[in-house]
MARPAPA-717887 format. One record per residue (C-alpha): residue number from 1; x, y, z. Coordinates in nm, 3 decimals. Layout:
N
[keke NUM; [X; Y; Z]] ...
//
This chain:
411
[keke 1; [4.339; 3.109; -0.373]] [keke 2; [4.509; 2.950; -0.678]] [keke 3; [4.408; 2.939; -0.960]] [keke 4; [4.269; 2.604; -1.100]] [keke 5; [4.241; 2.449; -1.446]] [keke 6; [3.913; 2.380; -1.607]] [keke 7; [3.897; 1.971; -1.515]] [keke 8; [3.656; 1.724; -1.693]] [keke 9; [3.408; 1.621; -1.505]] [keke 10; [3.334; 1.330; -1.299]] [keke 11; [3.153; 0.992; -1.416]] [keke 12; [2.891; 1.124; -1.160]] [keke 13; [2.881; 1.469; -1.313]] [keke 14; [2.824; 1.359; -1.660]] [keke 15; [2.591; 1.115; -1.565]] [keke 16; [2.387; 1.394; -1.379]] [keke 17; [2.416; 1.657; -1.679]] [keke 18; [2.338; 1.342; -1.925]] [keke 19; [1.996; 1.289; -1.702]] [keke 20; [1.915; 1.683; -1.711]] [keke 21; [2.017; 1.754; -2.059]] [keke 22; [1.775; 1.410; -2.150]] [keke 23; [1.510; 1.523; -1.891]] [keke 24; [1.457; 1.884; -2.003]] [keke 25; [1.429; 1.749; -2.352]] [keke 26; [1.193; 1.517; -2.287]] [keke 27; [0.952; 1.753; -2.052]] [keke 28; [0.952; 1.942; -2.376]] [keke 29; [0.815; 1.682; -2.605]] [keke 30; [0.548; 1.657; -2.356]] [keke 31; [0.414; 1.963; -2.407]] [keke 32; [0.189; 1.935; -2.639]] [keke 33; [0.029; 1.603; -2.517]] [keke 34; [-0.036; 1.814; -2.197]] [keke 35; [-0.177; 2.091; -2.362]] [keke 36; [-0.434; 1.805; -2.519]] [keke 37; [-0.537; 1.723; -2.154]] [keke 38; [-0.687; 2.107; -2.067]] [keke 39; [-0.334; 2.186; -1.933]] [keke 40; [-0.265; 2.578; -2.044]] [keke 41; [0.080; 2.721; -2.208]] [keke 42; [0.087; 2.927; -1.840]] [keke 43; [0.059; 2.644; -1.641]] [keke 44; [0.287; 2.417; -1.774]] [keke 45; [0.538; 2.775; -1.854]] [keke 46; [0.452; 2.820; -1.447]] [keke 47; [0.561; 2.495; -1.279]] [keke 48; [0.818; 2.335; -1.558]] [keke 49; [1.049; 2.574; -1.649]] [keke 50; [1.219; 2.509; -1.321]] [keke 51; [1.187; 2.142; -1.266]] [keke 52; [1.513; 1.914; -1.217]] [keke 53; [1.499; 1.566; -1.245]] [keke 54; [1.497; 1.313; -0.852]] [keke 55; [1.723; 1.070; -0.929]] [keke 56; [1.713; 0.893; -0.644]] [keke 57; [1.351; 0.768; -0.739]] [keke 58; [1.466; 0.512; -0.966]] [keke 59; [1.603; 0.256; -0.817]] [keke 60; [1.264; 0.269; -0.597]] [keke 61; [1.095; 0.157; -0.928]] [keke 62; [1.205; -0.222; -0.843]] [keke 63; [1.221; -0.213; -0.471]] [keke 64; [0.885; -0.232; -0.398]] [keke 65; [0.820; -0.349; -0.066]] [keke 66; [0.461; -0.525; -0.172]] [keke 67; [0.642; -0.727; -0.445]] [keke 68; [1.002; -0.804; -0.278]] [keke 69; [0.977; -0.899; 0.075]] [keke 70; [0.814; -1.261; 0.216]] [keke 71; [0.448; -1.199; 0.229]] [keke 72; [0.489; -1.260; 0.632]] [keke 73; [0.725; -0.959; 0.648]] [keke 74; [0.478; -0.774; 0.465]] [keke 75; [0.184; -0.863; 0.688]] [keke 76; [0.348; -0.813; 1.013]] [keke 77; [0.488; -0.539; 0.932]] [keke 78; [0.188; -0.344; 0.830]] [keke 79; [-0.107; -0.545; 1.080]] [keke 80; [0.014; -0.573; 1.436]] [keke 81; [-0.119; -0.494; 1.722]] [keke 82; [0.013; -0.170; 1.774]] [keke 83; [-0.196; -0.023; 1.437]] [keke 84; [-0.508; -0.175; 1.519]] [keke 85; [-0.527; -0.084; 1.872]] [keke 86; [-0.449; 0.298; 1.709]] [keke 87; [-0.701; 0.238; 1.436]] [keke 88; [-0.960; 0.168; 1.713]] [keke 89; [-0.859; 0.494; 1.888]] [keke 90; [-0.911; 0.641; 1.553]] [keke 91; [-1.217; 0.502; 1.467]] [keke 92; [-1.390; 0.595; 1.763]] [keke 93; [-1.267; 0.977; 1.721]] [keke 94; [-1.454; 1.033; 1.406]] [keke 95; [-1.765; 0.749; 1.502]] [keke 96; [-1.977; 1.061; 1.386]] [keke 97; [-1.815; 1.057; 1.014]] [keke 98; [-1.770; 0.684; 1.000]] [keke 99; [-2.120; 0.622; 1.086]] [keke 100; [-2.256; 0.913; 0.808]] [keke 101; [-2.009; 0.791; 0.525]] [keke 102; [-2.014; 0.394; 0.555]] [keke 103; [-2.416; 0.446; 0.568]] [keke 104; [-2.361; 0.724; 0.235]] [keke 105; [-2.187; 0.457; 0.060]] [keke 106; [-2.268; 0.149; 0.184]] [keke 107; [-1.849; 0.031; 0.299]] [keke 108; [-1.774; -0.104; 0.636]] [keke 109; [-1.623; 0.159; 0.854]] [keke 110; [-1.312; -0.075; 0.921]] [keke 111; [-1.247; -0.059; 0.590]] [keke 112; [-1.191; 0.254; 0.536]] [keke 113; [-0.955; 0.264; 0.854]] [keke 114; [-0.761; 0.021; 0.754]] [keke 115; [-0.676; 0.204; 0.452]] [keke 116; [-0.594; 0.485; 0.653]] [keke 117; [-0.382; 0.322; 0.871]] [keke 118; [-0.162; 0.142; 0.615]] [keke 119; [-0.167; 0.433; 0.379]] [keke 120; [-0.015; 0.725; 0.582]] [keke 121; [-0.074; 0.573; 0.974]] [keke 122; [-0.330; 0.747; 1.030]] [keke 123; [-0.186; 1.048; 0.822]] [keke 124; [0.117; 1.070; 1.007]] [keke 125; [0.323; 0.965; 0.751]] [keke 126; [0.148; 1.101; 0.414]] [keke 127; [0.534; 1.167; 0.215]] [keke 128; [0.764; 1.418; 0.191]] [keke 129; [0.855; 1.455; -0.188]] [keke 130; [0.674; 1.710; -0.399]] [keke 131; [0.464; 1.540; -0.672]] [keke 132; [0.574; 1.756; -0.954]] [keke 133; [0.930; 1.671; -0.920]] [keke 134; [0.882; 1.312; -0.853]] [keke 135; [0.632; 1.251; -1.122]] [keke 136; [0.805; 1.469; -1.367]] [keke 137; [1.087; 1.239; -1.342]] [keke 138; [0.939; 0.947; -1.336]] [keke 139; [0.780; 1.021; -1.672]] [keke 140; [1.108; 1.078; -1.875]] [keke 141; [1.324; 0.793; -1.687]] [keke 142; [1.263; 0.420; -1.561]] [keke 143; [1.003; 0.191; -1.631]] [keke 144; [0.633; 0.268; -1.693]] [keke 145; [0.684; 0.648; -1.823]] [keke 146; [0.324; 0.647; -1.975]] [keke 147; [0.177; 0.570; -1.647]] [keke 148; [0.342; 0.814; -1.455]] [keke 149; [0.310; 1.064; -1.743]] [keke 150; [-0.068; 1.105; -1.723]] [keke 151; [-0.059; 1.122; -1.324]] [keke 152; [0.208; 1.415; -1.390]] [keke 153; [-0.080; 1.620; -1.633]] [keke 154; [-0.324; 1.505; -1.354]] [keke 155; [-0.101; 1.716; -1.073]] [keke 156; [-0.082; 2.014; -1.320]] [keke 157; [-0.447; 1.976; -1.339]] [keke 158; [-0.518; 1.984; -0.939]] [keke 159; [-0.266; 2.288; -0.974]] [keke 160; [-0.459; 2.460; -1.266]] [keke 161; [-0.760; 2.414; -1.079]] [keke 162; [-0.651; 2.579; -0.772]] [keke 163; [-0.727; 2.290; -0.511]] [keke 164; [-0.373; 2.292; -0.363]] [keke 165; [-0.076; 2.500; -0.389]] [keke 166; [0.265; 2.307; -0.529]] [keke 167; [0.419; 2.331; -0.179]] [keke 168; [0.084; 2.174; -0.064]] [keke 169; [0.119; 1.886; -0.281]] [keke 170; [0.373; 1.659; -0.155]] [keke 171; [0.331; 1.250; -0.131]] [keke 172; [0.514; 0.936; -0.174]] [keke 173; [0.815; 0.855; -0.428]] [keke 174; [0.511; 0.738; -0.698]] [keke 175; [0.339; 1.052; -0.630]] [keke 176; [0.028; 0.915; -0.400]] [keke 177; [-0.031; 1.190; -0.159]] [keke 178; [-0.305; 1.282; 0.070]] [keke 179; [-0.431; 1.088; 0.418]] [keke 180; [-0.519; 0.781; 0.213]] [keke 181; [-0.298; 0.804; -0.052]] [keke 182; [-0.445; 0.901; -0.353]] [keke 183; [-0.264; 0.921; -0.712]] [keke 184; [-0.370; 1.251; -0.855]] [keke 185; [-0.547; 1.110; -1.151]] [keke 186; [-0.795; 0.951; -0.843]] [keke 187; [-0.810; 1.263; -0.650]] [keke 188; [-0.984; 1.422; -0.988]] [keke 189; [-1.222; 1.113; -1.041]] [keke 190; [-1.346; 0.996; -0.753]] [keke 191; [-1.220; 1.312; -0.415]] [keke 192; [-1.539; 1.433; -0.261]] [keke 193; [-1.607; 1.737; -0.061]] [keke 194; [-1.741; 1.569; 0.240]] [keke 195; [-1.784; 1.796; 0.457]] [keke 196; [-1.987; 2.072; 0.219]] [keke 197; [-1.670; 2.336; 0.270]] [keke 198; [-1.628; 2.417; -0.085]] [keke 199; [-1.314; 2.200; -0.102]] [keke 200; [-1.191; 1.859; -0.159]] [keke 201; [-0.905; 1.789; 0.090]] [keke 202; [-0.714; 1.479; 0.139]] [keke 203; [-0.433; 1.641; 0.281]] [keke 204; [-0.595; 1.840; 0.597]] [keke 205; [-0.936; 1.719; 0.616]] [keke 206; [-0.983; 1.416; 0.786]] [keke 207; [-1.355; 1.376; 0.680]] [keke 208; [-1.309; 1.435; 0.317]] [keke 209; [-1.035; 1.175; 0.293]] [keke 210; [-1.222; 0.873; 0.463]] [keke 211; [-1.499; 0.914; 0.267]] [keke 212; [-1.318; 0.987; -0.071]] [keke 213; [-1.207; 0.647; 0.033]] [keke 214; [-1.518; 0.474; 0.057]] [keke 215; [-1.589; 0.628; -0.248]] [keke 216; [-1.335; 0.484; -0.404]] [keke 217; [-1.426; 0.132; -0.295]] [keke 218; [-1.808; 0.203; -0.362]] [keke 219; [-1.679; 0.259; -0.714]] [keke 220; [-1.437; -0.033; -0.771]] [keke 221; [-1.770; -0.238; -0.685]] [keke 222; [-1.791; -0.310; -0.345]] [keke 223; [-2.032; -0.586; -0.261]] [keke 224; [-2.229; -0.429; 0.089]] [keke 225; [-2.256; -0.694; 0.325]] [keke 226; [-2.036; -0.943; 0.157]] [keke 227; [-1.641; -0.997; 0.316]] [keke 228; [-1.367; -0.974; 0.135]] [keke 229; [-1.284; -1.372; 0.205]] [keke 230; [-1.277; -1.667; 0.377]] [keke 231; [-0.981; -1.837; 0.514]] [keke 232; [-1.006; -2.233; 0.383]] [keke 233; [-0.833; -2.559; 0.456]] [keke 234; [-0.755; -2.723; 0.132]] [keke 235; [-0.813; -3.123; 0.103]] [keke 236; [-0.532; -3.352; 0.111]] [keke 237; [-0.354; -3.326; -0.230]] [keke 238; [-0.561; -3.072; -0.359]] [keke 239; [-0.448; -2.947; -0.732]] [keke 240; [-0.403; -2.573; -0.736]] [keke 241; [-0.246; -2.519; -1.046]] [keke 242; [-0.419; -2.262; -1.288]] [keke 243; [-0.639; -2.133; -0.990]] [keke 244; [-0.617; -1.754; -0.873]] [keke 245; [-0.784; -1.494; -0.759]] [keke 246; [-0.926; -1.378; -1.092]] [keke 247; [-1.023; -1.744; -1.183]] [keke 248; [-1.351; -1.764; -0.979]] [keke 249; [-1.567; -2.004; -0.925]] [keke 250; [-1.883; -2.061; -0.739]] [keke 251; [-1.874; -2.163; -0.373]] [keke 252; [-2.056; -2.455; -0.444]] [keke 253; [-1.803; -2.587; -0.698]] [keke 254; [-1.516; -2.493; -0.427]] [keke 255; [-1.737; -2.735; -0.182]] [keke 256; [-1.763; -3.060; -0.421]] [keke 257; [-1.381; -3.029; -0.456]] [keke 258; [-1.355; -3.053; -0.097]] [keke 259; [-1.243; -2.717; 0.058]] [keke 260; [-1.377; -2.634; 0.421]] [keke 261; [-1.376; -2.311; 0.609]] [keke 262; [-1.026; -2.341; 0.794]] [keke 263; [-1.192; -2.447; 1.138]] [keke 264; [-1.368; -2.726; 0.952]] [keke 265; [-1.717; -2.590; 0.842]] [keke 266; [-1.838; -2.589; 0.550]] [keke 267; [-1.777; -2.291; 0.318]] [keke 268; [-2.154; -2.155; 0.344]] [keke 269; [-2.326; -2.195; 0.665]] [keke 270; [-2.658; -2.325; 0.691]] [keke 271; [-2.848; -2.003; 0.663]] [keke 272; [-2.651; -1.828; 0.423]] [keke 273; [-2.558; -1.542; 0.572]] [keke 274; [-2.177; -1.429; 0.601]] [keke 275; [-2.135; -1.180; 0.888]] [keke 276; [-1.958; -0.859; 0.694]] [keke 277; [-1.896; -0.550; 0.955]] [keke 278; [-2.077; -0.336; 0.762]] [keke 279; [-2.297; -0.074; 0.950]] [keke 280; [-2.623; -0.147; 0.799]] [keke 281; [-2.812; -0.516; 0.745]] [keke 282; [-2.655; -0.718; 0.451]] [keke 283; [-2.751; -0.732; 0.104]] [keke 284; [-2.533; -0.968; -0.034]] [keke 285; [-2.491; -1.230; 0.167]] [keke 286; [-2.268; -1.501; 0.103]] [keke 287; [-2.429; -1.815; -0.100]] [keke 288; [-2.333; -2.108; -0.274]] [keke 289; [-2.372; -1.898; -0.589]] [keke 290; [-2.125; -1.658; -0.449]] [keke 291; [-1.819; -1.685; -0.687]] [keke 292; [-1.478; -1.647; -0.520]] [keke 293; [-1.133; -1.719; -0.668]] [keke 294; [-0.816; -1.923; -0.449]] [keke 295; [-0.520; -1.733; -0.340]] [keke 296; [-0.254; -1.866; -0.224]] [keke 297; [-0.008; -1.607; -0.064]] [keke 298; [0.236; -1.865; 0.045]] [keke 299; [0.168; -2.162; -0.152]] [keke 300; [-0.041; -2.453; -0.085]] [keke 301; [0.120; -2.516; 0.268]] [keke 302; [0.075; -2.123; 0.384]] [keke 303; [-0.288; -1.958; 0.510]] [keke 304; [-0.572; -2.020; 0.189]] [keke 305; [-0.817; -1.782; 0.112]] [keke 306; [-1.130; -1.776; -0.137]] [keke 307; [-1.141; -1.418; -0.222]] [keke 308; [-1.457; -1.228; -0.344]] [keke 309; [-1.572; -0.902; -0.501]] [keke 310; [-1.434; -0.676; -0.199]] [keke 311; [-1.072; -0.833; -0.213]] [keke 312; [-1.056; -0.709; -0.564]] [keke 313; [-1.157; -0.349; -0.411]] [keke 314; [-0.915; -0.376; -0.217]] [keke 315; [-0.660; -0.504; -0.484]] [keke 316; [-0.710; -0.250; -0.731]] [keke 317; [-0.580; 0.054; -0.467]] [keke 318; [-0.275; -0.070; -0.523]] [keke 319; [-0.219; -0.351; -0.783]] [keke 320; [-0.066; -0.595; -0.546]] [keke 321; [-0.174; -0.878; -0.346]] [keke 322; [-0.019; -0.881; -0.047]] [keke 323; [-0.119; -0.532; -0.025]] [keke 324; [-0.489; -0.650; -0.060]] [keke 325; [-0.471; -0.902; 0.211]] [keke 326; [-0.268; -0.669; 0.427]] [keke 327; [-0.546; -0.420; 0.423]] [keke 328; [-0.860; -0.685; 0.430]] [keke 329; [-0.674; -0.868; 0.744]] [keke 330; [-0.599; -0.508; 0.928]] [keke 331; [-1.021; -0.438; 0.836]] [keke 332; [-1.102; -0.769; 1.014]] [keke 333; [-0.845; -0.723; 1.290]] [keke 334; [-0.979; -0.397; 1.386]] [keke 335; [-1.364; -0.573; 1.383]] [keke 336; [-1.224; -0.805; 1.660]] [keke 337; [-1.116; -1.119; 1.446]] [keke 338; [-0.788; -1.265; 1.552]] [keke 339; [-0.480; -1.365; 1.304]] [keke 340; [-0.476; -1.625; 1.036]] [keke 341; [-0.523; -1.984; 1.195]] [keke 342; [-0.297; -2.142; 0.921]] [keke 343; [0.040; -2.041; 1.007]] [keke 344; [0.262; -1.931; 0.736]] [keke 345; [0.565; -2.150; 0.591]] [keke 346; [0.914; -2.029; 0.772]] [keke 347; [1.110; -2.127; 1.038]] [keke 348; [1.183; -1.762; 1.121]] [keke 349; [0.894; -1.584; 1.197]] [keke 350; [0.822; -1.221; 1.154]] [keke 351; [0.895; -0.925; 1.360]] [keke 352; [0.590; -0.697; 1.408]] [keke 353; [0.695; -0.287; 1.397]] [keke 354; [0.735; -0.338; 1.783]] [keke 355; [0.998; -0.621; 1.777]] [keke 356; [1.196; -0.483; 1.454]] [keke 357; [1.241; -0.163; 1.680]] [keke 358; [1.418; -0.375; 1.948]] [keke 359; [1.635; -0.522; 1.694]] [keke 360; [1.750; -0.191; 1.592]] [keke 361; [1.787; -0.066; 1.950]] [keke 362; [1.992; -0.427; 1.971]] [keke 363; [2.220; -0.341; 1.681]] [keke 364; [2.248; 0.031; 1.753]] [keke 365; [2.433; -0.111; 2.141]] [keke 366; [2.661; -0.334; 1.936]] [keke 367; [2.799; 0.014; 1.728]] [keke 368; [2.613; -0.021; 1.443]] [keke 369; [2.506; 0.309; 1.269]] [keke 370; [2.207; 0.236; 1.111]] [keke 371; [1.989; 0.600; 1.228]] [keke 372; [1.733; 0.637; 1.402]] [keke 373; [1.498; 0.361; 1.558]] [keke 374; [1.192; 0.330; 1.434]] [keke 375; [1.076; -0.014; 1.278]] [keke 376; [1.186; 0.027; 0.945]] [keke 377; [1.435; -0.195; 0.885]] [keke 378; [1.634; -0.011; 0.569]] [keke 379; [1.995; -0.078; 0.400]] [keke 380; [2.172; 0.055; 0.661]] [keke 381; [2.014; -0.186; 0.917]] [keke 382; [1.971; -0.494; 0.654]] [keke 383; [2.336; -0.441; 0.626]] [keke 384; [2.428; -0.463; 1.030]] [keke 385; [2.208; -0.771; 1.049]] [keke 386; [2.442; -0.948; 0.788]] [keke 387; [2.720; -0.867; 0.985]] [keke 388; [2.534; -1.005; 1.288]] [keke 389; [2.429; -1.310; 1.107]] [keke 390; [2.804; -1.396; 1.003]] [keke 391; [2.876; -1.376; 1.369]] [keke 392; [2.643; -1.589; 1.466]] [keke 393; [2.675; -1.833; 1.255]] [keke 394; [2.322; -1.763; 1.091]] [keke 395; [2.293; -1.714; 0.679]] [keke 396; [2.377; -1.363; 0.577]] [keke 397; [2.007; -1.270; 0.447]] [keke 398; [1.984; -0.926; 0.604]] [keke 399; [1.649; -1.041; 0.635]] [keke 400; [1.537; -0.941; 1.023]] [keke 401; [1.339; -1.231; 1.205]] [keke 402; [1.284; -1.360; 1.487]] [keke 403; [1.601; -1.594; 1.483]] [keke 404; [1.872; -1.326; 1.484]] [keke 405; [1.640; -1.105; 1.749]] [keke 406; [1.620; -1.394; 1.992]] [keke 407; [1.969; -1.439; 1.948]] [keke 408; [2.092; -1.078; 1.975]] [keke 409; [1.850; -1.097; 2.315]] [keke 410; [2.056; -1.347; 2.449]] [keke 411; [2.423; -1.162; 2.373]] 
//
């Protein structure tokens, strides 16, 4: 072989070695906050000295699916009627569990599934990436460094403590890991050891996870016997502005400014009892007292909902709305309630997981290589529908709805 001369490195080179240089220095300065958390010199010696930063996280930071696609992508992506037909499957495998833990802590049983399902699918999908890596990085570069930076002390806790092994402990991009998802900083607050085995296990133990879940929803104040909602109709120039879901007002003040369930009856029914799912008779029901706030997913001309206590349960698992209403519809779904009745506010309707996996089949026969099929429509298949959408004379979005798979049915 020849010999070669020493060349300067690439743009991509030196921005690598700038990111390891800055990350190693900065894992350093955060020694001795960790050591402040009960983290020892061994441990963080143990699983630091060898950590190297995921760069491909970043960009993840502002591509989250909850806050950047239409909220009837979202839903129809994640509550179709492929999940909740597997959620009932589910459900009645563990009906022993279910029916001990919702009882325990006093949380609908469909509940609990549905954050299963949309967590992991049932934990079949629970994430690949190991937490330490991902969490180490994302608490020396991108956005929201202090956040990440106490989950990161939290894994090296779970670590200390001996409740998983590092290769053990492997989870989403953000670090969430387990069945149902749990950041580690949740796992040590509120992870029980359901099933009296000595452990708490999200990751293998069915049992422990679902009712780790309900008690993390017993814990964010979950109402028993109270729903989450109520889908309304809103009167005929109704004034939204300033309302939300944290404004809340009492049902009765909803009523006087004219709001009606969305098949016409009044908010509370004459005997004011809401029907809730829950296992057990219910102690809250639903009253004119009962203060709810308005969201609006859509805007005033998509589905309205007055949302109580048990939305904001939901919420707070992961700060986003449409993530709250995906997983209080998918809990009502799987209880036998249909869809919305308000339909939302596009021309182009949704693809459930089902239909996006025929468009891919669709664009894999017209020599696209977008990977494999399977209902996730990413960049590579964003980027084939463009193409498709130029040829058929449809706006380049890359979005995929139902007007470009009807179309590509028809070819």
């Amino acid at each position: 072989m020849a010999a070669t001369q020493e060349q300067p490195p690439s743009l991509q080179e030196t921005t690598v070695f700038s990111h390891q240089e800055e990350f190693q220095q900065c894992l350093e300065s955060l020694r001795p906050a960790a050591l402040k958390t009960g983290i020892t010199d061994a441990t963080w010696q143990l699983y630091t000295e060898k950590l190297t930063p995921d760069l491909s996280l970043l960009p993840r930071l502002n591509k989250q699916p909850e806050f950047s696609q239409p909220i009837w992508d979202y839903i129809a992506g994640l509550v179709d009627d492929e999940r909740v037909d597997l959620a009932k499957r589910k459900m009645a495998s563990y009906d022993s569990e279910l029916t001990q833990i919702s009882a325990q802590y006093r949380v609908p049983r469909e509940a609990i599934v549905a954050i299963w399902g949309i967590e992991s699918n049932f934990g079949q999908n629970a994430g690949r990436l190991p937490l330490l890596r991902s969490l180490s990085t994302l608490s020396c570069l991108g956005r929201r460094q202090v956040f990440f930076r106490g989950e990161f002390f939290a894994t090296l806790r779970i670590l200390q403590a001996g409740d998983f092994t590092e290769d053990r402990l492997k989870g989403s991009w953000a670090g969430a890991f387990g069945q149902t998802q749990f950041m580690p900083s949740t796992f040590e607050r509120v992870a029980v050891d359901f099933d009296g085995d000595g452990r708490r296990d999200l990751i293998d133990n069915t049992a422990d996870a679902l009712a780790s879940t309900a008690n993390y929803l017993k814990l964010a104040n979950w109402v028993s016997g109270q729903p989450w909602g109520i889908e309304v109709k809103l009167p005929e120039g109704f004034d939204a502005a300033g309302e939300s879901r944290r404004n809340k007002r009492s049902l009765s003040v909803w009523m006087q400014r004219g709001l009606l369930r969305v098949d016409g009856m009044p908010i509370v029914v004459a005997s004011g009892v809401e029907a809730s799912g829950v296992d057990t008779p219910p102690t809250n029901p639903v009253t004119a007292d009962t203060l709810a706030g308005l969201l609006l997913p859509a805007g005033a001309k998509g589905p309205a909902f007055l949302v109580m206590r048990n939305f904001d349960a939901f919420y707070s698992y992961n700060a986003a709305e449409s993530y709250g209403l995906a997983i209080a519809h998918l809990a009502d779904r799987i209880a036998g309630a249909g869809d919305f009745v308000t339909p939302w506010p596009t021309d182009d309707l949704a693809l459930s997981r089902n239909q996006r996996r025929e468009l891919q089949e669709l664009l894999l026969k017209r020599g696209h290589t977008i990977g494999e099929v399977d209902g996730r429509l990413g960049e590579r298949s964003r980027a084939a529908i463009r193409i498709e959408q130029e040829r058929l004379g449809q706006p380049m979005t890359g979005r995929g709805g139902m007007k470009v798979l009807l179309a590509l049915r028809e070819q």
